[in-house]
Kinemage of the C-alpha trace (Angstrom):
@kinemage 1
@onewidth
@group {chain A} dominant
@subgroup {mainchain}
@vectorlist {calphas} color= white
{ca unk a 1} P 96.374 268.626 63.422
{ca unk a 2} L 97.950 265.238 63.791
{ca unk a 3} L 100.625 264.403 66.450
{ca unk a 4} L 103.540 263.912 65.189
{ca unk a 5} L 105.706 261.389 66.719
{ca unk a 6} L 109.537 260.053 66.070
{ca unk a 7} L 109.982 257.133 64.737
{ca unk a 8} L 113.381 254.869 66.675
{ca unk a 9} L 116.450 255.856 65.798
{ca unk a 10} L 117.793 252.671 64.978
{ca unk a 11} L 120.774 251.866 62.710
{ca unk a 12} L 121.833 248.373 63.642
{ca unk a 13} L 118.901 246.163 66.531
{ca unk a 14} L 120.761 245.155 70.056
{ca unk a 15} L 119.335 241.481 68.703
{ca unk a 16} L 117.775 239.602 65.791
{ca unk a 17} L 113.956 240.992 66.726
{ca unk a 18} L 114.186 243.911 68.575
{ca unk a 19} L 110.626 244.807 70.373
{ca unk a 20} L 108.713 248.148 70.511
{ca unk a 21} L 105.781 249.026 72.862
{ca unk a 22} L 103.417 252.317 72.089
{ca unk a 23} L 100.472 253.774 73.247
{ca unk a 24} L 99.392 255.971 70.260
{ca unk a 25} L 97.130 259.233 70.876
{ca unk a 26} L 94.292 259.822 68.662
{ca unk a 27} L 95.483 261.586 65.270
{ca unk a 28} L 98.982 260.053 65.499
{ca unk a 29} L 101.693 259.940 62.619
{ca unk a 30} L 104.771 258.982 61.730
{ca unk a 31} L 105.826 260.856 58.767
{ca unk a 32} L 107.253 258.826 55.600
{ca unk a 33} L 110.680 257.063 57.025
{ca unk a 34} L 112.018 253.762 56.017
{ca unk a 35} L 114.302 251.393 57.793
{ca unk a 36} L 117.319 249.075 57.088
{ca unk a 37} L 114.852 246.213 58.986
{ca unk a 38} L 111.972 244.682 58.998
{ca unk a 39} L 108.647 246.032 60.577
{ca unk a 40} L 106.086 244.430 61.843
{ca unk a 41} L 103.414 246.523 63.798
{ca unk a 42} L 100.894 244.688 65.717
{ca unk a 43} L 97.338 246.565 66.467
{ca unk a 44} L 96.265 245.128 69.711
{ca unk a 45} L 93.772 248.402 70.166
{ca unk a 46} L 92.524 250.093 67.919
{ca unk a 47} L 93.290 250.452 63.848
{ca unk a 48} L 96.438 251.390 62.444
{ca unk a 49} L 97.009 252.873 58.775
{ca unk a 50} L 100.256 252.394 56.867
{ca unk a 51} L 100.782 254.251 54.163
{ca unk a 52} L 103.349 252.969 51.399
{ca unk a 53} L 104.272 254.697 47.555
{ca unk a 54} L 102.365 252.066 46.768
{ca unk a 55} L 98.836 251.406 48.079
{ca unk a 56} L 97.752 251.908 52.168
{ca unk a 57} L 96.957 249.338 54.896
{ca unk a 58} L 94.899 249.171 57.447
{ca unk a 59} L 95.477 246.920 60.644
{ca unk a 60} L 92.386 246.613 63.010
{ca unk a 61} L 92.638 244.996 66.158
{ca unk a 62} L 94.253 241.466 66.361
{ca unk a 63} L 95.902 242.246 62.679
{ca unk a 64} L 99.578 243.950 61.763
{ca unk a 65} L 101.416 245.119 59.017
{ca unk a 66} L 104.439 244.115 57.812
{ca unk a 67} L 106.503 246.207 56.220
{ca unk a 68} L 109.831 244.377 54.386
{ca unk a 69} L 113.377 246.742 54.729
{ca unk a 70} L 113.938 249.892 53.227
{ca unk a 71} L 110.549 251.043 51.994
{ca unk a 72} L 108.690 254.184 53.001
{ca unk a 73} L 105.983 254.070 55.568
{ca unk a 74} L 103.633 256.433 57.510
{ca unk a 75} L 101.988 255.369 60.273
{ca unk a 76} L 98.559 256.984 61.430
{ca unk a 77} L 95.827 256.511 64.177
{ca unk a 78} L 92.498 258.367 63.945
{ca unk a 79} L 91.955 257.122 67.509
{ca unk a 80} L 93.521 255.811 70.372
{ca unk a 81} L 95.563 252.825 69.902
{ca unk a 82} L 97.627 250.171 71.219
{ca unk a 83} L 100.904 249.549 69.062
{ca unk a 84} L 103.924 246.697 69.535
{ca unk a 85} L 105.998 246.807 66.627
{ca unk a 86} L 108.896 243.764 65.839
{ca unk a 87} L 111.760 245.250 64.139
{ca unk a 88} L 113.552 241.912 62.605
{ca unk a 89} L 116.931 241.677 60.854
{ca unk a 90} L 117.051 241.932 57.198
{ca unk a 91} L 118.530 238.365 56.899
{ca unk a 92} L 115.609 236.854 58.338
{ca unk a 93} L 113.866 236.216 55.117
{ca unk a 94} L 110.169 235.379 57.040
{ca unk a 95} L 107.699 236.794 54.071
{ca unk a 96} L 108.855 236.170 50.127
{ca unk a 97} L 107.960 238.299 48.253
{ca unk a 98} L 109.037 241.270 50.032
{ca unk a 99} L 106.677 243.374 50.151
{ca unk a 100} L 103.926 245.108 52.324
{ca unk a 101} L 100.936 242.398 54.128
{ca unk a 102} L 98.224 242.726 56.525
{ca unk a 103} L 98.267 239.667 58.145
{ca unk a 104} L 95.513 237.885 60.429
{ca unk a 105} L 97.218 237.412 64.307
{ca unk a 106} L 96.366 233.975 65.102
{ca unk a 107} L 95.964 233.664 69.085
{ca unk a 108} L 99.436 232.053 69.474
{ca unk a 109} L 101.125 234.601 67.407
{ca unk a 110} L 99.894 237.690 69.533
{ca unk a 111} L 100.489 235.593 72.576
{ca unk a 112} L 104.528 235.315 71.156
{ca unk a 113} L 104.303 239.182 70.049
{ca unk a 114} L 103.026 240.286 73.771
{ca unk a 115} L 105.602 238.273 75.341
{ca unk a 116} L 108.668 239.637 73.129
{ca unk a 117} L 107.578 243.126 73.575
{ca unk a 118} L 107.980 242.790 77.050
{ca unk a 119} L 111.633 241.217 76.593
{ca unk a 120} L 114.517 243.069 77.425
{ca unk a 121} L 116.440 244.799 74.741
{ca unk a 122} L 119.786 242.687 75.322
{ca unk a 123} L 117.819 239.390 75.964
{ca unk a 124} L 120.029 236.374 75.447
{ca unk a 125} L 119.542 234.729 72.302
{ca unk a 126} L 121.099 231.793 73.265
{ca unk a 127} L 118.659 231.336 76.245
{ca unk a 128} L 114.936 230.400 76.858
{ca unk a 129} L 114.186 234.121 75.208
{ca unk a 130} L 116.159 233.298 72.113
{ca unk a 131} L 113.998 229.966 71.666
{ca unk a 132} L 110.845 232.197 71.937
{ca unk a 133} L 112.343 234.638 69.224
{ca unk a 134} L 112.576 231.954 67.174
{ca unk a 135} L 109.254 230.145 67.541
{ca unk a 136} L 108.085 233.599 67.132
{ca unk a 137} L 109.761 233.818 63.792
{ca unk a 138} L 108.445 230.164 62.678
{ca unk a 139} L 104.577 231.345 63.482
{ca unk a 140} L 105.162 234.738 61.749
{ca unk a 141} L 105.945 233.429 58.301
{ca unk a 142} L 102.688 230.733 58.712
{ca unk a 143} L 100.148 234.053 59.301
{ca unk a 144} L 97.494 234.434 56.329
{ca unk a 145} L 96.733 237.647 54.378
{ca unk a 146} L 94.071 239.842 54.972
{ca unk a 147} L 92.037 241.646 52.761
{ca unk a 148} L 93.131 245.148 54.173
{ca unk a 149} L 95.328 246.419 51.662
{ca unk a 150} L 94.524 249.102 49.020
{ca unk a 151} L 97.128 248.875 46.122
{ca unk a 152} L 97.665 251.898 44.042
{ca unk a 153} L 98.188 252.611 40.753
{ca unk a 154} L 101.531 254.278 39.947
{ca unk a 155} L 100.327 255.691 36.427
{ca unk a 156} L 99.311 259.123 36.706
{ca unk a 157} L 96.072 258.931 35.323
{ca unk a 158} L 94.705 256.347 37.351
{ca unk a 159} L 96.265 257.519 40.661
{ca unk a 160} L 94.116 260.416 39.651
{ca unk a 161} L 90.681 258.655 39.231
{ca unk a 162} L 91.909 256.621 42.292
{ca unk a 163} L 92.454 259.813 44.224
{ca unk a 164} L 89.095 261.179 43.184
{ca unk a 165} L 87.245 257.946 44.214
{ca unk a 166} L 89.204 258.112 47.406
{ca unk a 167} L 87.776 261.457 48.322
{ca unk a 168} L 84.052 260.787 47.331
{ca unk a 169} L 83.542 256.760 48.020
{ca unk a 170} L 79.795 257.758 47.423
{ca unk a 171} L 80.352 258.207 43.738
{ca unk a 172} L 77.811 255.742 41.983
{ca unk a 173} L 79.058 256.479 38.634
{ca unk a 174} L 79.651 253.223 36.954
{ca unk a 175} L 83.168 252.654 35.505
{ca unk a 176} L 82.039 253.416 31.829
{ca unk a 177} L 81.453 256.837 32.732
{ca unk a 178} L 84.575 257.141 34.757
{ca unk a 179} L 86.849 255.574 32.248
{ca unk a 180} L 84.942 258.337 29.379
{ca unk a 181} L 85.649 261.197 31.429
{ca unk a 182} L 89.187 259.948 31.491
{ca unk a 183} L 89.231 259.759 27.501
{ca unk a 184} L 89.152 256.317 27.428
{ca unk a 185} L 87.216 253.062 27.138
{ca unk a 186} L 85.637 251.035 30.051
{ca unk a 187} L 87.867 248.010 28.189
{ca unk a 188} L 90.559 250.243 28.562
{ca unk a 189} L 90.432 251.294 32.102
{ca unk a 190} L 90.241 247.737 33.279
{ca unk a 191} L 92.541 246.127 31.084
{ca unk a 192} L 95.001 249.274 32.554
{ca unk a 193} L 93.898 248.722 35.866
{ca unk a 194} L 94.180 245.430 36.954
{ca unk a 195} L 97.686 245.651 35.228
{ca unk a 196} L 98.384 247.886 37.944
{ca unk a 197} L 96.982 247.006 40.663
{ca unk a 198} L 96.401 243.371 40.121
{ca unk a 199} L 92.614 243.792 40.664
{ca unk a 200} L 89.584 244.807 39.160
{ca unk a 201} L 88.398 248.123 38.727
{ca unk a 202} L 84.833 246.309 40.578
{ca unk a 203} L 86.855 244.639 43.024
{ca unk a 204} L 89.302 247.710 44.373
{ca unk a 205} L 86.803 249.764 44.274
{ca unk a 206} L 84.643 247.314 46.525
{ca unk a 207} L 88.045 247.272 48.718
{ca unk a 208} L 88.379 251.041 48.499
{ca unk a 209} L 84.970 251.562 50.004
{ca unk a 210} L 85.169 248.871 53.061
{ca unk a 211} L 88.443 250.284 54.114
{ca unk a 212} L 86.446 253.885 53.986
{ca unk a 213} L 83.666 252.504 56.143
{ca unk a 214} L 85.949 250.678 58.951
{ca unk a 215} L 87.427 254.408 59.365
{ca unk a 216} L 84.008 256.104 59.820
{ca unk a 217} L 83.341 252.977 62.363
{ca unk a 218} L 86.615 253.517 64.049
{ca unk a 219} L 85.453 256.783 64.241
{ca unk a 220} L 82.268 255.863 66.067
{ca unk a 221} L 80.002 256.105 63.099
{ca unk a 222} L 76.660 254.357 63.115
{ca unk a 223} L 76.540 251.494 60.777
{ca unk a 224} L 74.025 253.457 58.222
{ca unk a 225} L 76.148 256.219 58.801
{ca unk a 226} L 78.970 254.127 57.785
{ca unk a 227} L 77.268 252.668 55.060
{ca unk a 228} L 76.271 255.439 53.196
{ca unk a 229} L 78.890 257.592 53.382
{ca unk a 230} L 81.013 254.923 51.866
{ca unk a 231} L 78.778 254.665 49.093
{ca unk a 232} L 76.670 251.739 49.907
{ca unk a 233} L 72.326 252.871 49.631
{ca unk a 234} L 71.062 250.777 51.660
{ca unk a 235} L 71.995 249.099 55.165
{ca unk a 236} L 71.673 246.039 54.090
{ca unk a 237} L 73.553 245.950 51.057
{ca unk a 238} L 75.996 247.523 53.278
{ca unk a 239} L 75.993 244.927 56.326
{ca unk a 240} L 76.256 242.041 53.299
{ca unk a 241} L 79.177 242.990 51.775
{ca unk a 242} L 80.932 243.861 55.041
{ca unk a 243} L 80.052 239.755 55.971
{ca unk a 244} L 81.027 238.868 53.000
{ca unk a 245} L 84.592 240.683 53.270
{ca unk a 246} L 85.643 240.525 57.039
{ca unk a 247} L 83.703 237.767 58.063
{ca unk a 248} L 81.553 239.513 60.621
{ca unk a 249} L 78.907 242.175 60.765
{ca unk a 250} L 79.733 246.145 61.083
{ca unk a 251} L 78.294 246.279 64.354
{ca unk a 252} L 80.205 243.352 65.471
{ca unk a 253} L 83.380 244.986 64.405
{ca unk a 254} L 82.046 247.409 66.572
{ca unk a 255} L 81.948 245.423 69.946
{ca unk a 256} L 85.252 244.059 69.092
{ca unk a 257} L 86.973 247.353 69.202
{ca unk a 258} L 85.216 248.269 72.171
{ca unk a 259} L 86.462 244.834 73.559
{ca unk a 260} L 89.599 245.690 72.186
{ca unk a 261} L 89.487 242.822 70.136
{ca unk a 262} L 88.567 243.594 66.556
{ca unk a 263} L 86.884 241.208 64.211
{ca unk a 264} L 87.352 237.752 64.938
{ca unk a 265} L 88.181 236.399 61.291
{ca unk a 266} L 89.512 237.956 58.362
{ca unk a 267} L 90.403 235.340 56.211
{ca unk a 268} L 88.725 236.523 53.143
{ca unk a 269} L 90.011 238.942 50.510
{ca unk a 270} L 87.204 241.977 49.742
């Protein structure tokens, strides 16, 4: 059973980024909530998952979400993790659009993030803490993508083959065969699909699987373990893509969460 845990109970922040340490237990959540401010939850241990009406994202190590004001969010660890969450006024205007990113932490950034967690709630803004918020602020909005986010379809029918995949990643049917056991044409399906999601049916279903192997990792999974219970058959194929993705190998994500540390670049999309 997960452990369930509160998110604040916050209706206006003390100051214009108002910081939030946590030590998360393994099987953690924070049921579906939204706030009035922005979020952005920093994974210095292990991986988080944020889960929007609209696709999930997973931070690993030396990565965080941000999640814009007002939309609904869970939060869940599998395992034990280290948490600081910035919740930032909705007039700071830091990520356009407005919606939900995995970003890349660049050393400086979780430098700034460490030191304003550990800030006290009333700092003075108009003192040597305020001109940290605000460089803070400045390297926020400069922080790349990462490839970590699963969109969703919000059409019924593909939610469903999404949910299906999502349950079996192993599936090796090819999309023809999906899309026909959908009543409809591969054409179709695609054309639908990236219309949706704004990516391929290939390409998020590429995504869907390396997001299903860095849980089984997390999880302490081997990396053929990993790699074939997220539908990859063989290693190698497996170890490739994963390179190709998150710029390092699945057992060097490994030693990175053991270091606490996570992958050290994730500038490419999968």
């Amino acid at each position: 059973m997960p452990q369930e845990r509160q998110p604040p109970q916050l209706e206006i922040l003390p100051r214009t980024v108002y910081a939030r340490s946590e030590s998360l237990p393994a099987g953690s959540l924070a049921r579906a909530h939204s706030h009035g401010f922005g979020q952005l939850s920093f994974a210095g241990e292990g991986v988080l998952t944020v889960t929007t009406p609209t696709g999930s994202h997973v931070a690993p190590p030396q990565r965080a979400v941000w999640l814009p004001p007002g939309l609904l969010h869970e939060v869940a660890t599998s395992q034990p993790a280290e948490m600081r969450s910035l919740y930032i006024r909705a007039d700071q205007g830091i990520f356009c659009p407005p919606r939900c990113l995995v970003l890349t932490v660049s050393p400086l950034a979780r430098e700034l993030i460490l030191a304003a967690a550990a800030l006290p709630p009333d700092y003075d803004e108009g003192g040597p803490a305020g001109r940290l918020i605000a460089v803070l602020l400045d390297q926020l909005a400069t922080l790349p993508e990462a490839g970590f986010s699963l969109p969703w379809p919000a059409e019924p029918q593909l939610a469903a083959i999404c949910r299906a995949l999502a349950d079996a990643p192993d599936d090796a049917r090819p999309m023809e065969t999906i899309a026909k056991n959908a009543g409809m044409t591969g054409r179709t399906l695609g054309r639908r699909f990236a219309a949706e999601t704004g990516l391929s049916f290939g390409k998020w279903r590429r995504r869907q699987r390396l997001l299903a192997a860095l849980a089984h990792l997390e999880a302490g999974a081997s990396v053929t373990a990993a790699g074939l219970e997220s539908g990859y058959e063989s290693v190698s194929a497996f170890v490739a893509a994963f390179r190709e993705a998150f710029g390092t190998t699945p057992g060097g994500f490994i030693r990175g969460l053991r270091a606490g540390c996570g992958a050290t670049s994730c500038g490419k999309t999968p």
